[in-house]
C-alpha positions, 0 to 999 in steps of 0.5 A: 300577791296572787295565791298559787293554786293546788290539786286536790283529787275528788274521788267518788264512792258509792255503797248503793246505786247500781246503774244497772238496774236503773232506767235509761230515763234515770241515768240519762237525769243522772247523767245530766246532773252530773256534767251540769256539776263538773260544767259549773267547775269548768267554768269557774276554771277550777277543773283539772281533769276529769277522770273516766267512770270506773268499772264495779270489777277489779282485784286488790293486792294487799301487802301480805300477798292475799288477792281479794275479788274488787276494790269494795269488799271491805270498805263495801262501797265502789270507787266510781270515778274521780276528777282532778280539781285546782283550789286554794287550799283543801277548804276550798277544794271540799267547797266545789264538792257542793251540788255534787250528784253523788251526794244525793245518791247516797255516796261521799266525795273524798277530797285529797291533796296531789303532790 
């Protein structure tokens, strides 16, 4: 009987890397590491969808009405982007974040369930 596979979304948050001020050299190694990465999950068929990098800028509505300038203030860290992945089961799903560049970076990968 074959095992049904789920989504699991892997959402990538960052404290401190700023592409900014990196050098060109760096964000292309960068760059590199990153496709090399989610290529190896392609390959194992596992890759859903990958989602684009997001922009540091942004607003959050919070239930009380109250506006706040980015999605980071409180958390201090940026949601950089996210890739929508099909495993087994959420073990699983946490084992494909291994190799991730975001990890060396000094960031952590969220592993969620889709319904």
């Amino acid at each position: 009987m074959k095992t049904k596979m789920r989504e699991f979304i892997l959402l990538f948050r960052q404290p401190s890397f700023d592409y900014s001020i990196a050098s060109p050299i760096e964000v292309q190694a960068l760059s590199k590491r990153w496709k090399n990465w989610w290529k190896n999950i392609e390959a194992q068929g596992k890759l859903e969808s990958r989602g684009p990098r997001l922009d540091n800028e942004g607003k959050v509505l919070k239930s009380s009405g109250i506006i706040t300038d980015r999605s980071f203030v409180e958390i201090r860290e940026i949601l950089e982007s996210f890739i929508i992945v099909k495993a087994k089961n959420l073990e699983n799903a946490v084992t494909l974040t291994h190799g991730c560049p975001e990890l060396d970076q000094g960031g952590n990968i969220e592993v969620r369930p889709v319904y």
